[in-house]
OpenMM code with the backbone's topology and positions (N, CA, C; nanometers):
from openmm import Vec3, app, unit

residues = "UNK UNK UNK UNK UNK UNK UNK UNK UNK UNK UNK UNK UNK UNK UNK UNK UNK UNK UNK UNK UNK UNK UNK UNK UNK UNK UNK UNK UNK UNK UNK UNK UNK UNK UNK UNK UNK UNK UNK UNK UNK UNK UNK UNK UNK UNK UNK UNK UNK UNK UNK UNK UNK UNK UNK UNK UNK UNK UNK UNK UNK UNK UNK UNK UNK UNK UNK UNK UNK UNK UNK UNK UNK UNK UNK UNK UNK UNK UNK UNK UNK UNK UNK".split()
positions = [
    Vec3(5.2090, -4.7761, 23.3977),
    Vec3(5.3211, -4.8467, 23.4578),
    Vec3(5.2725, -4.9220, 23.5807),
    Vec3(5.2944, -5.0026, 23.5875),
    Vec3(5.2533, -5.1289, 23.6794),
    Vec3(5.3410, -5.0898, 23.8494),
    Vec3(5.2636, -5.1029, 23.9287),
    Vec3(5.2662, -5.1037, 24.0772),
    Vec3(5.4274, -5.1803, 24.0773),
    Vec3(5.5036, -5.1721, 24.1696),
    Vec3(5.6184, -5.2361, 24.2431),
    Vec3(5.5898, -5.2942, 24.3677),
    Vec3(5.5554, -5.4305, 24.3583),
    Vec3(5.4765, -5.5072, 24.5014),
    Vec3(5.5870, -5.5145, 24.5479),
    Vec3(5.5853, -5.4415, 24.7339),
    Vec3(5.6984, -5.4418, 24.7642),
    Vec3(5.6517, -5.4056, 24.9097),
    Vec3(5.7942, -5.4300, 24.9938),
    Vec3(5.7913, -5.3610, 25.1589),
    Vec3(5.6894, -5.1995, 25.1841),
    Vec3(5.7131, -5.1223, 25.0748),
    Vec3(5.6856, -4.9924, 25.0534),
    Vec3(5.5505, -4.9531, 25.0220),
    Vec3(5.4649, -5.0521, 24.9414),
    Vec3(5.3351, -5.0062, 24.8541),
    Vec3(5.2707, -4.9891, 24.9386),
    Vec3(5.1986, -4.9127, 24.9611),
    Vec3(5.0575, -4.8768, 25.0737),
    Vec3(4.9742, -5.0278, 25.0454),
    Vec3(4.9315, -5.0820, 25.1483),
    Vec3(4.8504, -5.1780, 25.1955),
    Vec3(4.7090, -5.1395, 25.0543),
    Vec3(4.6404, -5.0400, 25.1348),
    Vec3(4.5373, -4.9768, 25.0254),
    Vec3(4.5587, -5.0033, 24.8823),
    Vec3(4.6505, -4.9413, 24.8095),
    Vec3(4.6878, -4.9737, 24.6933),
    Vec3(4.7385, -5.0617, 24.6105),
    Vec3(4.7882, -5.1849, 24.7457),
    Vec3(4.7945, -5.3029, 24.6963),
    Vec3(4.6910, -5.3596, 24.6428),
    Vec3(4.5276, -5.3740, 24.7841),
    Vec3(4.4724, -5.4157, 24.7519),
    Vec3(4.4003, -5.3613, 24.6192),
    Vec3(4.3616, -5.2689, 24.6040),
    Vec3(4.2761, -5.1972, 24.4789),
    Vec3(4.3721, -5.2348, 24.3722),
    Vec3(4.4700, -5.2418, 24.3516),
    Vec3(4.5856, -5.2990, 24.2176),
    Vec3(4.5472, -5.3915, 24.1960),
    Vec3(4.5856, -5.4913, 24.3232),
    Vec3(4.6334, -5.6557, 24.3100),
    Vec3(4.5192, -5.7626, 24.4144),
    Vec3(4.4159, -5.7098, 24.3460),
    Vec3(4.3181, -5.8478, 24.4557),
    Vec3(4.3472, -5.9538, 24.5022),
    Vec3(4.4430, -6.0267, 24.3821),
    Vec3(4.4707, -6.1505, 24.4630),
    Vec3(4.5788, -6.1491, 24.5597),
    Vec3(4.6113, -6.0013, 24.6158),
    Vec3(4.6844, -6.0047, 24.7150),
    Vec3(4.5770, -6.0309, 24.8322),
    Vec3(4.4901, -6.0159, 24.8562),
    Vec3(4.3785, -6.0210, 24.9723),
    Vec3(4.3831, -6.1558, 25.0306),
    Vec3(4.3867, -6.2923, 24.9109),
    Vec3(4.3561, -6.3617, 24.9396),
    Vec3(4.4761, -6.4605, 25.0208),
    Vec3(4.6164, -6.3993, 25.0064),
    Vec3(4.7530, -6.4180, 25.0283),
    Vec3(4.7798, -6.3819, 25.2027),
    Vec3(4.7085, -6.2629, 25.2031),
    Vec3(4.7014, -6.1861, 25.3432),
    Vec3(4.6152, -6.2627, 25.4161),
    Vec3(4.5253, -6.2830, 25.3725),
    Vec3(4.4489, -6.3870, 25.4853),
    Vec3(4.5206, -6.5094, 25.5312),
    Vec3(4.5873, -6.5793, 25.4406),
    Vec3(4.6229, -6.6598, 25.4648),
    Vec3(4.7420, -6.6520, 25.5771),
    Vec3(4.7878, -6.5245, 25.5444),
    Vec3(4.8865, -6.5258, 25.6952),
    Vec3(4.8143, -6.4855, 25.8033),
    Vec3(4.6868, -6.4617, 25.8230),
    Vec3(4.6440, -6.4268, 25.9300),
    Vec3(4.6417, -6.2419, 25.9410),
    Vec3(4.6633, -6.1867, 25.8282),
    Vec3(4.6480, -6.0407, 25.8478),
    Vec3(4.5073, -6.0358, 25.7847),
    Vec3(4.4256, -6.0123, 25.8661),
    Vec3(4.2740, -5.9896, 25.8562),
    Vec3(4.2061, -5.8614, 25.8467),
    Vec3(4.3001, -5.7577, 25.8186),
    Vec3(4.2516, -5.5938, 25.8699),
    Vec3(4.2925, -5.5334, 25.7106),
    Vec3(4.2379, -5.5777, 25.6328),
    Vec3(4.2413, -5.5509, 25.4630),
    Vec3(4.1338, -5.4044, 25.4691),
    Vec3(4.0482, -5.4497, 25.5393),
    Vec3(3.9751, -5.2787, 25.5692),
    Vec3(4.0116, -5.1379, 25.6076),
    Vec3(4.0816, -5.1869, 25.7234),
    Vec3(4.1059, -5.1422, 25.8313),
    Vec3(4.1738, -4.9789, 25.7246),
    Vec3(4.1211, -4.8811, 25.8177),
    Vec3(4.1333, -4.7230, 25.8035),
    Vec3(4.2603, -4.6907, 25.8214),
    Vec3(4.3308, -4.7678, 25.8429),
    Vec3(4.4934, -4.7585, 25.8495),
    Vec3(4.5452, -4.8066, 25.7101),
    Vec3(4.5029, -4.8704, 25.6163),
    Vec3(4.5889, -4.9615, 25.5062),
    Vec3(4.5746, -4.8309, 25.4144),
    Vec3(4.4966, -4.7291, 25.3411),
    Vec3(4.5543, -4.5818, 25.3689),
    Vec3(4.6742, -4.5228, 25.3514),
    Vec3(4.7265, -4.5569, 25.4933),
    Vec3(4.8315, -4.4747, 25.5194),
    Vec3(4.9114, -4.5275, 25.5970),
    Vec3(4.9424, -4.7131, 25.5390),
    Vec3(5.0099, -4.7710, 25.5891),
    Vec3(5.0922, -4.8961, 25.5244),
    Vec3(5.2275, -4.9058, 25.5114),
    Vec3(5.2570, -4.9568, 25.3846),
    Vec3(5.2408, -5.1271, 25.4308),
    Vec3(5.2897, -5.2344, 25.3675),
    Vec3(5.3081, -5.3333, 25.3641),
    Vec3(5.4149, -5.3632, 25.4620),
    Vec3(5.4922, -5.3604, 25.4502),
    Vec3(5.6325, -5.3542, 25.5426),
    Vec3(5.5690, -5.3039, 25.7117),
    Vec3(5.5174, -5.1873, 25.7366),
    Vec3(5.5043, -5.1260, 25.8130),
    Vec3(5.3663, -5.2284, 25.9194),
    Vec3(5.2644, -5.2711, 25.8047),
    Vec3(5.1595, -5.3117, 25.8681),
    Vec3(5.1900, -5.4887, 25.9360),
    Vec3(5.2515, -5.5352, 25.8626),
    Vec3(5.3055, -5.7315, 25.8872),
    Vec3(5.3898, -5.6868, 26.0156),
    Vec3(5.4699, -5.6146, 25.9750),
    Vec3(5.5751, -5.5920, 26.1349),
    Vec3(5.4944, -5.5695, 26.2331),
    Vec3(5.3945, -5.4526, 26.2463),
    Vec3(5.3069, -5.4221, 26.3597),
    Vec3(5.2146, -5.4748, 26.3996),
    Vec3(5.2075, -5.6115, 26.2913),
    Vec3(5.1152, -5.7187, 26.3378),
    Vec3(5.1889, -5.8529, 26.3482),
    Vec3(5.3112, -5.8303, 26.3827),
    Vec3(5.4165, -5.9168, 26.4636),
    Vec3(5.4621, -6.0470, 26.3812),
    Vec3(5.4963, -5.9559, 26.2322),
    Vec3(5.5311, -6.0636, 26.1239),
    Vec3(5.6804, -6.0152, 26.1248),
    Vec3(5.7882, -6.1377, 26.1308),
    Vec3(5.9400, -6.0898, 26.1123),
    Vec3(5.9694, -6.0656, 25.9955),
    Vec3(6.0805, -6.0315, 25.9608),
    Vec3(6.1460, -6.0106, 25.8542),
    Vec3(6.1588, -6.0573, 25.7961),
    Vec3(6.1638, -6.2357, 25.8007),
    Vec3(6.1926, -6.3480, 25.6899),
    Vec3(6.0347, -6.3833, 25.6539),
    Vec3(5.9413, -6.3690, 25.7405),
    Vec3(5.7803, -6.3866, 25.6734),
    Vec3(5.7205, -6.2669, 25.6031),
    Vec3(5.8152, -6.1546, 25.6251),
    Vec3(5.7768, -6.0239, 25.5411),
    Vec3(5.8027, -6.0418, 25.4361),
    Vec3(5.9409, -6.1226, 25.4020),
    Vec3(5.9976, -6.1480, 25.2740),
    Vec3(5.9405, -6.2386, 25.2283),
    Vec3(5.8434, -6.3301, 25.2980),
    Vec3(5.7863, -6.4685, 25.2119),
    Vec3(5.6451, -6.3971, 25.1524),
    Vec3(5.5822, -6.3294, 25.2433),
    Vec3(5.4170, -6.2693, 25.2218),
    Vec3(5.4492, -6.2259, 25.0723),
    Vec3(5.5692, -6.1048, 25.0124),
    Vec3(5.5980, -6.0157, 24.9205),
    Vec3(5.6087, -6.1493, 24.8408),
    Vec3(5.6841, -6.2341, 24.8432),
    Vec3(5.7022, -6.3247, 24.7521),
    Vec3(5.5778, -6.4154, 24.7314),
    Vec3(5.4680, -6.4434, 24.8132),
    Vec3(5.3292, -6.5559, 24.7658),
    Vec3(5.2643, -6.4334, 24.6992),
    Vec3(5.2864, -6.2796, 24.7352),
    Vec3(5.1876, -6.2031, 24.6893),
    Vec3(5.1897, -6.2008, 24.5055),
    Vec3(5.3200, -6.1667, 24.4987),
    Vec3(5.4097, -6.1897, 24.3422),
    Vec3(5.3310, -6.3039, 24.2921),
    Vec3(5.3851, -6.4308, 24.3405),
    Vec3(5.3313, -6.5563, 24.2617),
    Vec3(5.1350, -6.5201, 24.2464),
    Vec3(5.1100, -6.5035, 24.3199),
    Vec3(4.9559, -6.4880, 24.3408),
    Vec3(4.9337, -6.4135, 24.1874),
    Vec3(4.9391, -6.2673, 24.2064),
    Vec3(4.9401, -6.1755, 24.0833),
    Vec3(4.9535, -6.2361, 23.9589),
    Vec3(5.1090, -6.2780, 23.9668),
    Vec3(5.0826, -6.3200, 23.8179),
    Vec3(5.0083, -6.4371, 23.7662),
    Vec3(5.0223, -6.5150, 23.8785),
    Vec3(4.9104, -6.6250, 23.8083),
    Vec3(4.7809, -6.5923, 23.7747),
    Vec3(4.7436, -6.4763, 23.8598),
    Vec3(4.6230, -6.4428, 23.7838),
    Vec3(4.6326, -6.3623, 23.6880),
    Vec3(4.7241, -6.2633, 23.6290),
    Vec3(4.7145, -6.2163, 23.5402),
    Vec3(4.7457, -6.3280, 23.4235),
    Vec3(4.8003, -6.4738, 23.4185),
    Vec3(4.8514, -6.5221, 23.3456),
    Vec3(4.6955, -6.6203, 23.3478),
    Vec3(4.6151, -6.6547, 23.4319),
    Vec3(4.4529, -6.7322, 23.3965),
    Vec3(4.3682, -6.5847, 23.3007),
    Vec3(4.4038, -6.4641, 23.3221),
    Vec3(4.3084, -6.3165, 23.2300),
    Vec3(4.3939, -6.3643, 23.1057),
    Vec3(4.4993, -6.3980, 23.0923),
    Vec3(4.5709, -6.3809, 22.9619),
    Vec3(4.5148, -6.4596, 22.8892),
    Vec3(4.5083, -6.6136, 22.9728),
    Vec3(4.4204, -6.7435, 22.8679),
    Vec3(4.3028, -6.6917, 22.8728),
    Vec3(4.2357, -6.6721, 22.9939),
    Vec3(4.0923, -6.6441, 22.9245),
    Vec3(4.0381, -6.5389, 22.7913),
    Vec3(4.1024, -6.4370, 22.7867),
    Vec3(4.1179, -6.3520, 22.7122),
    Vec3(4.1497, -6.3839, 22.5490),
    Vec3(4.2832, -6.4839, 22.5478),
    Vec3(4.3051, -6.5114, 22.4079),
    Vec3(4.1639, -6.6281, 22.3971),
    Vec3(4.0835, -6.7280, 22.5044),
    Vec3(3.9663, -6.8138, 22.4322),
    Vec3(3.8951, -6.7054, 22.3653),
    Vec3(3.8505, -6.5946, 22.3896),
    Vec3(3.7743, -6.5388, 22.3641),
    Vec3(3.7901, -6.4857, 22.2133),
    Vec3(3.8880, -6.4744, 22.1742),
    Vec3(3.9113, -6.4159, 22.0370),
    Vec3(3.9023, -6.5352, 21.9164),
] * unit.nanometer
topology = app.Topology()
chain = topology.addChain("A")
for resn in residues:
    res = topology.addResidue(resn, chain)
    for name in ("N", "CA", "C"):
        topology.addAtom(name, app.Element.getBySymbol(name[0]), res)
């Protein structure tokens, strides 16, 4: 059963799920994808404490979404060339 990208998902488990969330986070300027806190620190929890509001919390969750599936939807084509 597939992850729920959301306010809630641990940072950590985003990234190890959803790589092309990494590349989404940078782009807002959250640079601490390492950091010994993402662990035990959700999405919601980490943008706020790095002084992201509520309406850019809601945009990050939403480029992260688009991100994902487009890449799962470039594995899908690549996948059917292959057959």
């Amino acid at each position: 059963m597939p992850l729920k990208i959301n306010r809630d998902i641990m940072i950590g488990e985003l990234i190890l799920n959803y790589p092309a969330a990494v590349e989404v986070l940078f782009q807002y300027g959250f640079h601490c994808i390492g950091c010994g806190l993402s662990s035990y620190e959700t999405l919601g929890q980490g943008c706020l404490a790095h002084g992201f509001d509520e309406a850019t919390l809601d945009k990050v969750i939403e480029d992260i979404k688009k991100a994902v599936a487009a890449g799962e939807e470039r594995e899908k084509a690549r996948m059917a060339k292959k057959k």
